[in-house]
DRENDRENDO-122418 format. One record per residue (C-alpha): residue in three letters; x, y, z. Coordinates in pm, whole numbers, padded with zeros to 5 digits, always signed. Layout:
ALAXYZ
...
END
This chain:
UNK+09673+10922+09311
UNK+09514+10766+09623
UNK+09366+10990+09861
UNK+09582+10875+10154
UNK+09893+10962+09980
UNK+09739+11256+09837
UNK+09717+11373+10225
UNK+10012+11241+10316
UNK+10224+11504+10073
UNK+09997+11770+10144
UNK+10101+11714+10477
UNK+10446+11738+10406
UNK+10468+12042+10174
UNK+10286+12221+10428
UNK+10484+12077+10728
UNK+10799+12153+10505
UNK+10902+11828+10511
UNK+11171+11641+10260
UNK+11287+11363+10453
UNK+11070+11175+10745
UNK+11291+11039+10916
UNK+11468+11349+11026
UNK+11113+11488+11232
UNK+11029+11288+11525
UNK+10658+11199+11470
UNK+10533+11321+11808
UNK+10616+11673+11650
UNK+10441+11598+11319
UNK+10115+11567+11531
UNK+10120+11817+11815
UNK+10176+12072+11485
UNK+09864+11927+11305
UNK+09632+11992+11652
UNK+09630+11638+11800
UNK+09803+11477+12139
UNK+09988+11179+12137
UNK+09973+10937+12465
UNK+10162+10614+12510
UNK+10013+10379+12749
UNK+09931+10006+12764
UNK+09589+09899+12541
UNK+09427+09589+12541
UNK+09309+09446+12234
UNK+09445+09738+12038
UNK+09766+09891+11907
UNK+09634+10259+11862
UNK+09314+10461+11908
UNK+09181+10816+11803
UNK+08920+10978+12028
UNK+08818+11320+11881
UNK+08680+11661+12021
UNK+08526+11979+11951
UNK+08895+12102+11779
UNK+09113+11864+11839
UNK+09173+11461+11895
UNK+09389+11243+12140
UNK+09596+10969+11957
UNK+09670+10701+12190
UNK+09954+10441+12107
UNK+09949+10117+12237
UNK+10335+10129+12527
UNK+10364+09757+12486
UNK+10468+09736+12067
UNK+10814+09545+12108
UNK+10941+09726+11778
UNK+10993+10082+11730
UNK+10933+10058+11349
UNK+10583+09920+11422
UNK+10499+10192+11650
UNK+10612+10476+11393
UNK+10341+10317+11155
UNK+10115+10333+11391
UNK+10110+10660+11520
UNK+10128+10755+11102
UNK+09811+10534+11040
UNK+09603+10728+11324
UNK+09747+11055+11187
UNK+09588+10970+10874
UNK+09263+10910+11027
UNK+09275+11209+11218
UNK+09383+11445+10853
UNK+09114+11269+10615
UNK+08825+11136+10889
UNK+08803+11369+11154
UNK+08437+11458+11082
UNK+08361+11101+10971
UNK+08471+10913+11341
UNK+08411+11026+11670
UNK+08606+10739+11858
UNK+08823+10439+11677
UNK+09010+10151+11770
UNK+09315+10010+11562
UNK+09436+09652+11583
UNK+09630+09450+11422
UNK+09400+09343+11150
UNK+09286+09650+11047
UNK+09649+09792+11019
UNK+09684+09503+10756
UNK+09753+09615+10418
UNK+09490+09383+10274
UNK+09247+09524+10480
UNK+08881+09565+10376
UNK+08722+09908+10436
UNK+08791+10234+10317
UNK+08912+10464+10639
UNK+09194+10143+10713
UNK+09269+10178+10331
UNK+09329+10531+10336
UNK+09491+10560+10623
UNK+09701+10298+10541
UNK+09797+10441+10235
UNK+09869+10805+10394
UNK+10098+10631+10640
UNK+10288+10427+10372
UNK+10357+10723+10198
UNK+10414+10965+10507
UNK+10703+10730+10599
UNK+10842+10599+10302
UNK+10774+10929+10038
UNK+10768+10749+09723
UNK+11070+10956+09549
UNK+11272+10863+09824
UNK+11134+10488+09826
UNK+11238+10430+09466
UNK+11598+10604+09455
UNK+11677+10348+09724
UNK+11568+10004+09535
UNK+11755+10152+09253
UNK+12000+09900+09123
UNK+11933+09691+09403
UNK+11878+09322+09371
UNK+11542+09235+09568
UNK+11624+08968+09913
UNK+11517+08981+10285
UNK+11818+09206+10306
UNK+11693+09451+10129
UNK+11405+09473+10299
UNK+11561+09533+10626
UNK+11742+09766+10530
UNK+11485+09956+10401
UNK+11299+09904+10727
UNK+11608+10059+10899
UNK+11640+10314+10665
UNK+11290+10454+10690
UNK+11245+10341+11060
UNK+10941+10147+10930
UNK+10768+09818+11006
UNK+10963+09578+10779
UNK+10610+09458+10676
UNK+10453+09808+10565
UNK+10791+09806+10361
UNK+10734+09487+10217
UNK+10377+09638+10035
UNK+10552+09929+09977
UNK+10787+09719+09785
UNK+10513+09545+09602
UNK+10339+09890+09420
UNK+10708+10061+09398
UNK+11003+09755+09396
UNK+11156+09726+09080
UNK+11158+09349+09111
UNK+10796+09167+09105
UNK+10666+08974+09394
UNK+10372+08811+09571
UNK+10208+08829+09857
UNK+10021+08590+10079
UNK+09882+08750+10423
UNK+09832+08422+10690
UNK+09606+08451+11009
UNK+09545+08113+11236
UNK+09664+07887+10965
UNK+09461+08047+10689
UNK+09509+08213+10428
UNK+09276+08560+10404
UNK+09414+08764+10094
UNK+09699+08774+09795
UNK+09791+08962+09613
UNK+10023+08952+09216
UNK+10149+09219+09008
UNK+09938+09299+08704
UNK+10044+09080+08442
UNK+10238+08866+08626
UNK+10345+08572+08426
UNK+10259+08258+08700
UNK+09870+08200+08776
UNK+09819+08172+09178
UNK+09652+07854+09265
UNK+09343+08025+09470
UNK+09342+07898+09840
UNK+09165+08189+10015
UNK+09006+08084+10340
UNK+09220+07742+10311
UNK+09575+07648+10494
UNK+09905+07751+10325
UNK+10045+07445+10054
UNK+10209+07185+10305
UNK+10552+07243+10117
UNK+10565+07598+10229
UNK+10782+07789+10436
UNK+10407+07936+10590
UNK+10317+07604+10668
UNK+10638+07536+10874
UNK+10561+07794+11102
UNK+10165+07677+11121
UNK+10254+07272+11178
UNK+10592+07325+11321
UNK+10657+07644+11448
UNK+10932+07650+11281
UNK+11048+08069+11226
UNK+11428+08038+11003
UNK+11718+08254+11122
UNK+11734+08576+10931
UNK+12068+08422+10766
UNK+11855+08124+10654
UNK+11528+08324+10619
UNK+11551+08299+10251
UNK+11375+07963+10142
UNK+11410+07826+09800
UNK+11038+07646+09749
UNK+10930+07464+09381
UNK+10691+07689+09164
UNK+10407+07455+09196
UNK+10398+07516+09579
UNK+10173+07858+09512
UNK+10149+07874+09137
UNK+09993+07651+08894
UNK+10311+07430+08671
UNK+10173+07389+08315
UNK+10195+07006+08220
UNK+10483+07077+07998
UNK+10669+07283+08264
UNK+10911+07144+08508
UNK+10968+07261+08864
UNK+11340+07206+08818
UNK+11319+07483+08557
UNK+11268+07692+08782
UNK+11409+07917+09078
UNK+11119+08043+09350
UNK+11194+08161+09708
UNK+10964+08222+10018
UNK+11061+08468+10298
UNK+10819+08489+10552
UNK+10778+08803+10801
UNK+10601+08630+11115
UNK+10394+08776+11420
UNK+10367+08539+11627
UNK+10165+08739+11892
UNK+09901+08734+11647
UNK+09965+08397+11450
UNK+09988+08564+11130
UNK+10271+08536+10837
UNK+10287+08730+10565
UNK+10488+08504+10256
UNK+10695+08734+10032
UNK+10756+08458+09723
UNK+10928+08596+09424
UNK+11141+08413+09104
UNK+11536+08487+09017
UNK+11598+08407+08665
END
């Protein structure tokens, strides 16, 4: 087990906690020692300043959605229950709230806010039987009153339906990620623009963003994954949903087969 969601259900037991969603999270951290201030940031979406015995956790006023906020305030929690004798003063932004993201404080507090909002019992019990979409996503974003793209990772390491993940910034593409033993090789294209036949690229050339009724794109397997010369693309059935910040210019491409 991680360390982040080791401190994440440490948290809980002590806190008492079964389901998340029923504590407001501005209670969570005034009973751990911390204060919690909303007020406009620039360049950042949270911050942690710490003191002799205690730390002010600032959340950036100006995050349009309430389920991106909630992840927020979890991910400077976490730094303030695993690094408060590591950091004196940090900044959070966008990138470094990325799942991807290099560097092991943003990993682990990344992982202790995953796992403070979405407890992974209660994760799996509601994929069960579910057929993986967009849908199903959202709802699990409502349900936990999470970010629908700290869901869509969550999905990833818990989702009983495999899928892949391409994180997007300015038109290139900076990580991926497959299940282990997926059966489709990525074609690598780290550090280069989406494939031109994607539903990424739409948004890059076009700015093109699909209607959540329409949000789920069917694409041909050879538009991220390598097609064997004896396969054929009509074989096949691949879609692309994309969750897009377009404050930010990044997409994050959820692709995934139905057989």
């Amino acid at each position: 087990m991680s360390r982040g969601k080791f401190a994440a259900q440490k948290l809980m037991n002590e806190c008492g906690i079964d389901d998340p969603t029923e504590f407001p999270l501005d209670i969570i951290v005034f009973g751990r020692g911390a204060t919690l201030v909303e007020k406009p940031l620039e360049n950042s979406e949270g911050r942690i300043v710490f003191g002799k015995d205690s730390a002010i956790i600032t959340i950036n006023s100006e995050i349009p959605y309430a389920g991106k906020k909630r992840f927020v305030i979890a991910h400077e929690l976490g730094h303030f229950e695993m690094h408060r004798n590591v950091i004196a003063v940090h900044n959070d932004n966008d990138a470094t709230l990325e799942f991807f993201k290099n560097g092991h404080q943003e990993t682990e507090a990344n992982e202790f806010a995953s796992e403070l909002l979405m407890p992974e019992n209660m994760f799996k019990k509601e994929c069960a039987g579910k057929k993986f979409s967009p849908d199903l996503l959202r709802k699990l974003s409502e349900r936990f009153q999470t970010s629908i793209t700290s869901v869509a990772y969550k999905y990833f390491e818990l989702g009983s339906h495999p899928i892949c993940l391409f994180y997007m910034h300015n038109n290139q593409i900076k990580y991926w990620k497959r299940p282990e033993n997926y059966p489709h090789f990525i074609i690598d294209r780290t550090r280069l623009s989406p494939p031109e036949d994607s539903v990424a690229a739409e948004f890059f050339e076009k700015g093109r963003i699909y209607s959540k009724e329409q949000n789920k794109q069917s694409i041909w397997k050879s538009t991220w994954f390598e097609l064997k010369n004896w396969e054929n693309d009509n074989n096949f059935k691949f879609y692309e949903y994309c969750i897009i910040t377009p404050a930010y210019n990044t997409v994050l491409s959820i692709v995934w087969e139905e057989i």
